[in-house]
N, C-alpha and C positions, 0 to 999 in steps of 0.2 A: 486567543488569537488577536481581540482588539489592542492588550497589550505588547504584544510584541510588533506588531502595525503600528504604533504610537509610539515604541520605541529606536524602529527603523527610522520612521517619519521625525522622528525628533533630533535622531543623530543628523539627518540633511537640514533641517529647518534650524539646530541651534548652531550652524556651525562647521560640524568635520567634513564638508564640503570645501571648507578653507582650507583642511588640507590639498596635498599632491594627487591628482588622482591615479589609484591603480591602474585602470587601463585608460591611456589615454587616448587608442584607438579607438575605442569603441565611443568615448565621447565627445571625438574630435577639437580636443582642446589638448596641447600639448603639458607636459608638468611642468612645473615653476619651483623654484624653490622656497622657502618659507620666507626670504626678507621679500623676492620677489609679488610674492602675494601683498604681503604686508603695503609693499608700493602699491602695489594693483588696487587694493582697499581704499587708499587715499586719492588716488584715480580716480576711481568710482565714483564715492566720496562727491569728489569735485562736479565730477559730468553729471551726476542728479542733480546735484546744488543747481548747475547749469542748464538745467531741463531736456540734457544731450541723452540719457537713458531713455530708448523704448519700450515699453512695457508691452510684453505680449497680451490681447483684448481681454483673454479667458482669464488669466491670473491678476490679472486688474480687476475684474470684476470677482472673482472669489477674494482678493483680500480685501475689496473695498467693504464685502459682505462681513467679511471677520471684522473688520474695521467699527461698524456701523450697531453691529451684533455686540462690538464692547461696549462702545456707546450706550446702546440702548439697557445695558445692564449695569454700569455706572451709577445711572437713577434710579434704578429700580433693583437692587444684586438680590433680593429673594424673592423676585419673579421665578418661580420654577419655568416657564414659557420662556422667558427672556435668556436665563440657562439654558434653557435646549438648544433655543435660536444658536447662542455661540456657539453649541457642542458640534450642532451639526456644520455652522459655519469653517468653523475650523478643520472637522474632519475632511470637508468638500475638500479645500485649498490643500490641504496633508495630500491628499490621497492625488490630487494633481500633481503636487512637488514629488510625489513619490512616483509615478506612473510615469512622468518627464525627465527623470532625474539624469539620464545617459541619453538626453536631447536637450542639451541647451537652448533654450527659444529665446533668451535676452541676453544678449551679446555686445561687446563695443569691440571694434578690431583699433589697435595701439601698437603702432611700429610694424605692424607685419603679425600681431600674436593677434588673436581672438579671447576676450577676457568675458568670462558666465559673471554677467552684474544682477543677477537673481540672488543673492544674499545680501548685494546693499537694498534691492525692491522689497523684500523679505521683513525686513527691520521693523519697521510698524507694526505686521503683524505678527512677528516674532514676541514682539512687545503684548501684544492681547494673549497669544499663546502661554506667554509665562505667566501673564496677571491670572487666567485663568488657570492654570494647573498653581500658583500659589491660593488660591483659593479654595481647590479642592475641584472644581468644577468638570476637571478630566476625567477624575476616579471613575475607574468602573462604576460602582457606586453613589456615581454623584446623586442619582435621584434618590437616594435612600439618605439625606442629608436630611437632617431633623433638627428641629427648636433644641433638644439636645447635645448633638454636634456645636452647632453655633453658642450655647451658652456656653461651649467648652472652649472655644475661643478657637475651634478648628477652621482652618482658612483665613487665609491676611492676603491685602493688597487693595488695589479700587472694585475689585468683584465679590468682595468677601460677603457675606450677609452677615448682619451684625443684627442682635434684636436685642432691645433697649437701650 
């Protein structure tokens, strides 16, 4: 179950959310076409850069946690503590993206369209998201990760644990 929850949650968080959406009543955002997205991105893009994105409270605070939680594992990547910390960080924020997904809460209105800037917000932690599943750190199995595993060279990136 966790993994196919980490695989739904993955398809929104890396991405196929950049697609058209299927229903776009239900999510009150009308479909674009794929170079109009592409615009849209550089849009985005811009109005972060320009501190014009409002970040809804709760998803600011779950990524700042994913944020914090890489960090804190950067220093230390074979803290088994420090791993959980991000396991659970990330699954919180998953499990919000995933629960919201057909409720836009971070919007910017452009010409008359309403544009979801929750995939340019997303980025950062997208970024920890990945560092940690290239390290192994998602696996169902991660706790069973052993001086073993790591002499084998299993897991790469800034989370990896490396011994010696």
């Amino acid at each position: 179950m966790r993994i196919l929850m980490l695989f739904v949650i993955t398809a929104v968080f890396l991405g196929w959310q950049m697609l058209p959406s299927a229903s776009p009543a239900r999510s009150g955002l009308a479909p674009v076409s794929v170079s109009q997205r592409i615009s849209d991105n550089a849009l985005l893009l811009r109005a972060r850069d320009a501190g014009l994105l409002v970040e809804d409270a709760h998803r600011h605070a779950l990524r700042q946690a994913a944020l914090d939680a890489g960090r804190q594992l950067e220093g230390t990547p074979c803290d088994a503590g420090a791993q959980q910390q991000l396991r659970h960080a990330l699954d919180a924020l998953l499990a919000e993206l995933h629960d919201t997904m057909d409720k836009p809460l971070e919007t910017i209105a452009v010409d008359g369209r309403v544009i979801d800037a929750s995939p340019v917000l997303n980025e950062t932690a997208r970024q920890v998201w990945q560092n940690a599943d290239a390290a192994g750190i998602l696996r169902e199995d991660a706790g069973a990760m052993t001086a073993t595993h790591v002499a084998r060279g299993e897991g790469s990136g800034p989370y990896a644990c490396r011994i010696g």
